[in-house]
SETORDREN-871859 format. One line per 8 residues: number of its first residue (from 1); for each residue z, y, x of N, C-alpha, C, O, CB. Coordinates in steps of 0.1 Angstrom, whole numbers, plus 5000, padded with zeros to 4 digits. Glycine has a CB too. Layout:
N
NUM> Z/Y/X/Z/Y/X/Z/Y/X/Z/Y/X/Z/Y/X; ... $
END
This chain:
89
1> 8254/6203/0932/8250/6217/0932/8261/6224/0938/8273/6221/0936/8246/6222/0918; 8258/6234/0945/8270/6238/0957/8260/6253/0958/8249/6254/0962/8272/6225/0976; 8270/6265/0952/8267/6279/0954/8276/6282/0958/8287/6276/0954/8262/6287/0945; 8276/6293/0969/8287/6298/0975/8289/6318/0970/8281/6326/0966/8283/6293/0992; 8297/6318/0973/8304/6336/0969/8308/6341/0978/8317/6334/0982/8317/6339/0961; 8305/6353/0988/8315/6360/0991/8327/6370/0985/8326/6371/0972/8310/6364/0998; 8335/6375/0988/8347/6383/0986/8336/6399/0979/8324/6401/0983/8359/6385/1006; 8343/6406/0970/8334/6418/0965/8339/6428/0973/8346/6437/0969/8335/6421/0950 $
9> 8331/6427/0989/8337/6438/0999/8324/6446/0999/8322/6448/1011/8344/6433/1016; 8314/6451/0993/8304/6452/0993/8301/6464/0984/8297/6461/0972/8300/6440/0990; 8301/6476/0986/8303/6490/0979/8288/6495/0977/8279/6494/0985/8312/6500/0989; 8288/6499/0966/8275/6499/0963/8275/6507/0946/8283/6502/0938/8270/6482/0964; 8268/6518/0942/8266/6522/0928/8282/6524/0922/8283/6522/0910/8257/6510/0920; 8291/6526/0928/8304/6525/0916/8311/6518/0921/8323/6521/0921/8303/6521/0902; 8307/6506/0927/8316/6493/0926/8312/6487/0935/8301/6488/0942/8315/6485/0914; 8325/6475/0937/8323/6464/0946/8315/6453/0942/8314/6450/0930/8335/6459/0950 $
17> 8309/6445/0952/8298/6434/0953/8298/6427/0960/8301/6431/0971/8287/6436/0953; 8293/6410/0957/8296/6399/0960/8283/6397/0964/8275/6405/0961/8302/6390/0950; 8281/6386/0970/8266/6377/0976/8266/6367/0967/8278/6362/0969/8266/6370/0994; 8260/6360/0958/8259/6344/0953/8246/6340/0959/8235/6345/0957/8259/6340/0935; 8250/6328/0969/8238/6316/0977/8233/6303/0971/8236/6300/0960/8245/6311/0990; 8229/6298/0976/8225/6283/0975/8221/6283/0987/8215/6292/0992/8214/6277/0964; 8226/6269/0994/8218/6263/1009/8211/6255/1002/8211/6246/1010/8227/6253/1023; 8204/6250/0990/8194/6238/0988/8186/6246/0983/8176/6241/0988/8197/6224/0980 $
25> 8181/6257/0975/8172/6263/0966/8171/6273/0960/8180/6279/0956/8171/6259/0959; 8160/6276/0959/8160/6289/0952/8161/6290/0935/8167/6298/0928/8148/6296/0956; 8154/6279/0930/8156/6273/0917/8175/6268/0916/8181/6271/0906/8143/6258/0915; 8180/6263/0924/8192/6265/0917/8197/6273/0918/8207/6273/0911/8199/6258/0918; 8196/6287/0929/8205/6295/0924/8201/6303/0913/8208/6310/0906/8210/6302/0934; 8190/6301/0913/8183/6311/0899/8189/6304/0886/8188/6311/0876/8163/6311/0898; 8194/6290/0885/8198/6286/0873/8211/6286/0873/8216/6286/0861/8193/6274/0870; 8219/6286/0884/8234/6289/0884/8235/6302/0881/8246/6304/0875/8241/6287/0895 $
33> 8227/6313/0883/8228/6328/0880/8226/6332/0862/8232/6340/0855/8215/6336/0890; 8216/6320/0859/8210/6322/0848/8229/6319/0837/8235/6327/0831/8195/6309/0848; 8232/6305/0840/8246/6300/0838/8259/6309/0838/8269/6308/0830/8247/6292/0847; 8257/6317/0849/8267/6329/0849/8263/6346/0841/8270/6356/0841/8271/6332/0866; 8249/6347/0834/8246/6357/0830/8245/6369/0840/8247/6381/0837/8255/6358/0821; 8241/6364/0852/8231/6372/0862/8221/6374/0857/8214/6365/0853/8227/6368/0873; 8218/6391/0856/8204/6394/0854/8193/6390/0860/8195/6393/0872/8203/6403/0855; 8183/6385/0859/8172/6389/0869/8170/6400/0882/8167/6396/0893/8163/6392/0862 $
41> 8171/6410/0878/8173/6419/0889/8182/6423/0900/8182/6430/0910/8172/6426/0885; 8192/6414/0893/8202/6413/0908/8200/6409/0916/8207/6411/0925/8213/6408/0910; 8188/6399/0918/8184/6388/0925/8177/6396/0937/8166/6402/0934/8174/6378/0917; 8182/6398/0953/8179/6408/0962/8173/6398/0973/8180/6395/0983/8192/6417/0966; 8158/6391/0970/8156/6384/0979/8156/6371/0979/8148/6363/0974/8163/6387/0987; 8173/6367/0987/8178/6356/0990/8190/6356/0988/8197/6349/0996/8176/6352/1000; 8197/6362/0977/8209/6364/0971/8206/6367/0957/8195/6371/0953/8215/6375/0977; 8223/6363/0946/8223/6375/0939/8236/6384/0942/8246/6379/0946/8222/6373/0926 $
49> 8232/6401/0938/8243/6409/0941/8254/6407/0924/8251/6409/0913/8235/6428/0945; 8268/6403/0929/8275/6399/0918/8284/6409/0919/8291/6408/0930/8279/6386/0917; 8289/6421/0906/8295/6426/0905/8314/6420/0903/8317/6410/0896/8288/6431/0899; 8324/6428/0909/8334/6420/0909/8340/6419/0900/8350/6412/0900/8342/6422/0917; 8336/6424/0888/8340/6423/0877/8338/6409/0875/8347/6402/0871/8334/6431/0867; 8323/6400/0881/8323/6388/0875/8324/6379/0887/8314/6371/0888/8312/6387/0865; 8333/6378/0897/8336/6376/0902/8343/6359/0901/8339/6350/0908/8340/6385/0903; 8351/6359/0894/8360/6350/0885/8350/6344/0882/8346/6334/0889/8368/6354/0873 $
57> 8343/6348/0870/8333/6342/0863/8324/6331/0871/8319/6320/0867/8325/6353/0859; 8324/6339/0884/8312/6326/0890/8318/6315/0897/8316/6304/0894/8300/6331/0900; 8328/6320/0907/8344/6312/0911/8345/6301/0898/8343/6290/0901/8361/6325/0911; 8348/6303/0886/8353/6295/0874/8338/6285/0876/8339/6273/0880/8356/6306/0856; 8329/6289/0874/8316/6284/0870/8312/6272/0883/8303/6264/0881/8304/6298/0867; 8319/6272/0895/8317/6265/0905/8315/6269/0918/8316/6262/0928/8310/6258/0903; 8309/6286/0916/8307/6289/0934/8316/6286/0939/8326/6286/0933/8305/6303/0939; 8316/6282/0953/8329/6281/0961/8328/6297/0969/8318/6304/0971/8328/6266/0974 $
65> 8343/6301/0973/8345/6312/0980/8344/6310/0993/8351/6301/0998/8355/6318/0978; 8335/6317/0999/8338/6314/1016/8337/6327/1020/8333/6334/1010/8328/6303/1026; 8338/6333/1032/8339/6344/1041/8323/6350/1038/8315/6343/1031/8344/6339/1060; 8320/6359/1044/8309/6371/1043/8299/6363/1052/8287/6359/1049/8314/6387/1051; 8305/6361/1060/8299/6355/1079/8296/6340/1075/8285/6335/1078/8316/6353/1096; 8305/6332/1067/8300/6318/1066/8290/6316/1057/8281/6307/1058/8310/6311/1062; 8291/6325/1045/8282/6325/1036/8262/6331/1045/8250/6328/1042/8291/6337/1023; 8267/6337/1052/8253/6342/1059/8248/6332/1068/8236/6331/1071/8253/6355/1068 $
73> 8259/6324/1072/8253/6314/1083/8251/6304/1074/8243/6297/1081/8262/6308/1097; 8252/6296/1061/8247/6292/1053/8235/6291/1045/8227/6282/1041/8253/6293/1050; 8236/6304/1046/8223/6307/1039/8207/6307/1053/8195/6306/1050/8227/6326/1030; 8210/6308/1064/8203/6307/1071/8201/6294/1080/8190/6292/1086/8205/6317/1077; 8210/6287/1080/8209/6273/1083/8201/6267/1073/8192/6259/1076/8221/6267/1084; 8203/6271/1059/8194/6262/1051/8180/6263/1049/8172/6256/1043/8197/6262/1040; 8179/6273/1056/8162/6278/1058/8157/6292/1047/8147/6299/1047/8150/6262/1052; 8171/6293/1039/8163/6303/1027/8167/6318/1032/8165/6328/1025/8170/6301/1009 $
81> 8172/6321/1044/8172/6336/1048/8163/6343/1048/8155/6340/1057/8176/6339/1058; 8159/6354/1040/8150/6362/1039/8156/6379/1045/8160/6389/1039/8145/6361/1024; 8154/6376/1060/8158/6388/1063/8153/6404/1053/8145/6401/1044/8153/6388/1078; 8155/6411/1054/8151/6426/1047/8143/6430/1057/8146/6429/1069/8163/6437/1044; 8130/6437/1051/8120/6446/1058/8125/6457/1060/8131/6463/1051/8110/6448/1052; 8123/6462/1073/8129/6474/1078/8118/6484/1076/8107/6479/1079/8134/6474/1093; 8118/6494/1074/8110/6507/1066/8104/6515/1080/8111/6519/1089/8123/6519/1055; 8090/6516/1078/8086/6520/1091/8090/6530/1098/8101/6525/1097/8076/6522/1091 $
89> 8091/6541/1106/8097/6553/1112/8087/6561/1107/8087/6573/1110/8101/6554/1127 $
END
């Protein structure tokens, strides 16, 4: 099992925020999230949004850290990119 993290450069509500991926599944990242005490609702898609508070927490738990850029070309090589719907004009 291999989840990946980006860096919490990601501003948002108060605070900085992380990406957690999986290239194999969506069930595992939903159970690695579950493992780190990710809510359900962080779950944006094809991510979860991880506050940097728990940062560590998921680093400790096994995500690996990689760059913003690697983590997106990961996640879209593995087939699970779910671009965002753009809001009509």
């Amino acid at each position: 099992m291999t989840l990946y993290i980006d860096p919490p450069n990601w501003p948002g509500h108060g605070r900085m925020w992380s990406h957690l991926v999986s290239d194999v599944s969506f069930e595992e990242l939903h159970a690695f999230a579950a493992l780190i005490g990710a809510p359900e609702r962080a779950f944006d898609g094809d991510h979860y949004d991880v506050p940097s508070y728990r940062y560590a927490d998921a680093v400790s738990a096994g995500a690996v850290e990689v760059g913003s850029k690697e983590l997106v070309r990961r996640l879209t090589e593995s087939g699970l990119r779910r671009p965002k719907r753009r809001a009509a004009p």
